[in-house]
C-alpha positions in Angstrom: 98.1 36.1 25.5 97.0 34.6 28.2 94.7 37.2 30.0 92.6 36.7 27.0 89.2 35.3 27.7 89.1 32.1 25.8 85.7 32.8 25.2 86.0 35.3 22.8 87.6 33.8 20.1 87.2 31.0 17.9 88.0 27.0 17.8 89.8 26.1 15.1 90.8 22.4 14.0 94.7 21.3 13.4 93.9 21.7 9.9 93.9 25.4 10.1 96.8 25.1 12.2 98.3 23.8 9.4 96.7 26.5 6.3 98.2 29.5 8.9 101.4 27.5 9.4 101.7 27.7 6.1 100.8 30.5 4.9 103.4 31.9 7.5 106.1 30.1 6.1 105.4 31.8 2.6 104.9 35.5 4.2 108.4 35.3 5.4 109.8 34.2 2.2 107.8 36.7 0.5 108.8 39.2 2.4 112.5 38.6 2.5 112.5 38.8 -1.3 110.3 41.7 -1.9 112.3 43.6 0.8 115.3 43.2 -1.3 113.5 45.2 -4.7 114.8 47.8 -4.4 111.9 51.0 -5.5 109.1 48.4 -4.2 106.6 48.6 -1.5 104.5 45.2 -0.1 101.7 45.0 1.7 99.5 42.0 3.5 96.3 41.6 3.1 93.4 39.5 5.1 89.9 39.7 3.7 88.4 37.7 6.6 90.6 38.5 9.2 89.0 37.2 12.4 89.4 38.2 16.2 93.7 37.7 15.4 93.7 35.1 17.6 92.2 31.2 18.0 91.6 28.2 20.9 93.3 24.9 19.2 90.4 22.7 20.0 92.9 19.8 20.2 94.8 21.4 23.1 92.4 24.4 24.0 95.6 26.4 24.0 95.5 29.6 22.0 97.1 30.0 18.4 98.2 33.3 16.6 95.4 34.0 13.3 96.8 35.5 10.2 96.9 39.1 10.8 99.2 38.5 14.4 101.9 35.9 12.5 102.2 38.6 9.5 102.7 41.7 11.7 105.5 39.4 13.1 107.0 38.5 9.8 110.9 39.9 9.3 111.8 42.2 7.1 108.2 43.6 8.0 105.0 44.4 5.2 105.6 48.3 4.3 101.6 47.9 5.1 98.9 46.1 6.3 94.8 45.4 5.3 92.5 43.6 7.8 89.3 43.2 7.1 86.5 41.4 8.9 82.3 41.8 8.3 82.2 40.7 12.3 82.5 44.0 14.1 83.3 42.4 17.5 86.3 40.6 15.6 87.3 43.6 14.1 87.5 45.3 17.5 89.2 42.6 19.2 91.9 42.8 17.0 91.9 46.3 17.1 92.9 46.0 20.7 95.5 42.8 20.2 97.1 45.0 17.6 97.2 48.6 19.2 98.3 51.7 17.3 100.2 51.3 14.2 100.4 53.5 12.0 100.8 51.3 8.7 98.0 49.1 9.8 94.5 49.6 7.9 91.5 47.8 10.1 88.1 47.5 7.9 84.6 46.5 9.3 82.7 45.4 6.4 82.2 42.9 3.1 85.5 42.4 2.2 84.2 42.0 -1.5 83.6 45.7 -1.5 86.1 46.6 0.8 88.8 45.2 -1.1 87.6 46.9 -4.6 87.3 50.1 -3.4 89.6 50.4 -0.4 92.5 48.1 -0.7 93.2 46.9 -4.2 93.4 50.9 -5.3 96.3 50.9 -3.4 98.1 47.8 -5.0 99.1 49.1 -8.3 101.7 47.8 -10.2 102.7 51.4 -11.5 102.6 52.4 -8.3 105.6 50.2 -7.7 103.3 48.2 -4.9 102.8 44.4 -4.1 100.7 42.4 -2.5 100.2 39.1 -0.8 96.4 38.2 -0.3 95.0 36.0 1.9 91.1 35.0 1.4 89.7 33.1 3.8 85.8 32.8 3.3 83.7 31.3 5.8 82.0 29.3 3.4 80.1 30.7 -0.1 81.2 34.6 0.7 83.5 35.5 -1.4 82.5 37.0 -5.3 84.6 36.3 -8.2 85.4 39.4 -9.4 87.5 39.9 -6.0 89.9 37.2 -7.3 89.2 38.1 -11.2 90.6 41.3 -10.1 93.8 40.3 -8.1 94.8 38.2 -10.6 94.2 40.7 -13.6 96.5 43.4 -11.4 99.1 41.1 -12.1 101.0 42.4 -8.5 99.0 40.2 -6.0 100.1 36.3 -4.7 97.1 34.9 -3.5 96.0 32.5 -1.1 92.3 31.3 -1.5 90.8 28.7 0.6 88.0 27.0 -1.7 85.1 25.8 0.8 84.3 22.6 -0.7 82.6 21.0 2.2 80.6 24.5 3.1 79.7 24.0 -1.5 78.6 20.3 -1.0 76.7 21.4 1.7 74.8 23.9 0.3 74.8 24.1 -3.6 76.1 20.8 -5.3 73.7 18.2 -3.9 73.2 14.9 -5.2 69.6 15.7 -6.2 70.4 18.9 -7.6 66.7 20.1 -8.4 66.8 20.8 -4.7 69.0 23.1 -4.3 67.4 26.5 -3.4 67.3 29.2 -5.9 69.7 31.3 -3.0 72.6 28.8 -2.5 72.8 28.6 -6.4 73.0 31.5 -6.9 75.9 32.0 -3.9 77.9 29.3 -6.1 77.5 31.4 -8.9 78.7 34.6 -7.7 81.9 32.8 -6.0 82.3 30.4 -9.6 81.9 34.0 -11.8 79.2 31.9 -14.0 76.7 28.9 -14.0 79.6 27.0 -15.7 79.6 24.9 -12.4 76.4 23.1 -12.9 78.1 21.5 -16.3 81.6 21.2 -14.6 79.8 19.4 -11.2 77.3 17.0 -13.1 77.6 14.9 -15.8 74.5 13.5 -17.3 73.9 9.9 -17.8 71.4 7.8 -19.0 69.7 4.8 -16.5 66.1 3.2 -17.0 64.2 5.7 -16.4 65.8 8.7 -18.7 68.6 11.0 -18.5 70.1 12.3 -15.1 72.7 14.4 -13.8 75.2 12.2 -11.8 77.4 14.5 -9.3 81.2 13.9 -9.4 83.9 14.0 -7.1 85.5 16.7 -5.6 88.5 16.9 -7.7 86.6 17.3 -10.9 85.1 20.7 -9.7 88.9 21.2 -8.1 90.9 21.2 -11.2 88.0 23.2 -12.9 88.3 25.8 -10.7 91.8 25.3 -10.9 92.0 25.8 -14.4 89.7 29.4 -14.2 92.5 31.0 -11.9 94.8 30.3 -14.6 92.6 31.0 -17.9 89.8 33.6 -16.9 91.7 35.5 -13.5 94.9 35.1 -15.8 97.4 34.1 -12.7 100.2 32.5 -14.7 101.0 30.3 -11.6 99.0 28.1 -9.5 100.2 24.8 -8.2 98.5 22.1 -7.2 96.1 22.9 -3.9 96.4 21.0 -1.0 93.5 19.7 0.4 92.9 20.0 4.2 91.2 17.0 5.7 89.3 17.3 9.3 89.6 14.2 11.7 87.1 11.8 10.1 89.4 12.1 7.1 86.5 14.2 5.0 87.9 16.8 2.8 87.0 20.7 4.4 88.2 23.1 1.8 91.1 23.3 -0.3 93.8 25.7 -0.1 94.8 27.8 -3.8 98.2 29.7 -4.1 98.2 31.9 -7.4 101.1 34.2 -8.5 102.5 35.8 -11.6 106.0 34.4 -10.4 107.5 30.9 -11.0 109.9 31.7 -8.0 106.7 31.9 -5.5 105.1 29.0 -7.3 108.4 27.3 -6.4 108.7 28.2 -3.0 105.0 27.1 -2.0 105.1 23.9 -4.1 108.1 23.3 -1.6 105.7 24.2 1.4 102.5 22.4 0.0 105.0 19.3 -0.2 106.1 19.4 3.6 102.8 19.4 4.6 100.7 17.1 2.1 99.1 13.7 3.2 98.1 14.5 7.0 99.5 16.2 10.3 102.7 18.3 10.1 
């Protein structure tokens, strides 16, 4: 790792040290269980995949991504799905990684990537499994990704929700504001407008009604609440909310299943790492 040019990857902060320490943590659990069904076939998948490898910007030393700590993972994934719209990341990886036969590289929108390519090949009567990990950059991932994973009833999924990159750009204060685009990249990762009602709450002050926003957990347990009743996971805990070092809250980090043994093991994980640096 270390002939790498530190250059050509990205600096991350410790809380994604901690979202890919965890996430590791459950990829070997996962896989230790699946490996033991017996007529069953598991795959990982990484819809934003990255260059496979980071620069901890508190140490500057370098950290595995995602796709490098799952290719690790014992008993191994049958398969394996990176995907990455960043064709320089997609090649660097290709070259960290090297040939392997059971490992699938994608350049291009995960959204359709994953529809056409991937999820195809996830069936549940094909006796196949999958854990998912979706890891958006900020507003560039479309609902019907997760609506879909979740209605396949054989994916466990990992979605960070980028609440910080959503403040940002669509749930203002003064919400009039908000261009026309970013509004309509909240609706397209929500599935609906339902947000704007879910967001706001109007109230009335001297000089007429007005739509006050409110705090992050409101929209939290909303969205919560779709994974369960519109993507139909029958399992999702709790996220944990990864904080960067002024304490403000950068994106959540959803688990969803169809199995109260995986909600188990991650509520056990989530626990271990809740409240600050682990």
């Amino acid at each position: 790792m270390a002939r790498q040019k530190r250059g050509e990857f990205d600096e991350i902060g410790y809380w994604s040290e901690v979202k890919l320490d965890i996430i590791k943590k459950y990829a070997a659990a996962y896989s230790v269980i699946l490996s033991k069904k017996r007529g069953l076939s598991h795959v990982y998948i990484d819809g934003f995949a990255g260059a496979g490898v980071h620069i901890a910007r508190s140490s500057g030393e370098f950290v595995t991504g995602s796709p490098l700590n799952a290719l690790l993972v014992e008993p191994p994934f049958d398969e394996y799905f990176f995907i990455d719209l960043d064709g320089d990341k997609v090649e660097q990886l290709e070259r960290l990684i090297g040939e392997r036969r059971n490992v699938h590289l994608f350049h291009g929108d995960c959204n359709e990537v994953l529809m056409k390519e991937v999820f195809p090949r996830v069936r549940w009567e094909d006796f196949r499994r999958g854990l998912c990990l979706l890891d958006p950059y900020g507003l560039d991932l479309d609902w019907k990704v997760i609506k879909t994973a979740g209605t396949m009833r054989t994916i466990d999924l990992f979605l960070n929700f980028p609440v910080m990159d959503i403040n940002r750009n669509a749930l203002w204060r003064a919400h009039a504001r908000v261009s026309e685009r970013n509004r309509a990249r909240m609706t397209r990762f929500w599935g609906d407008d339902g947000w704007k009602h879910i967001a706001y709450r109007e109230e009335q002050t001297l000089f007429g009604p007005e739509l006050v926003k409110l705090d992050n957990r409101a929209v939290i347990q909303a969205f919560r609440k779709r994974l369960k009743d519109v993507a139909k996971f029958s399992f999702v805990p709790d996220p944990i909310p990864m904080h960067n070092n002024q304490g403000a809250e950068v994106y959540y980090l959803f688990f969803a299943s169809q199995q109260p043994v995986a909600e188990k093991i991650v509520k056990e994980i989530f626990a271990k790492h809740r409240g600050g640096r682990s």
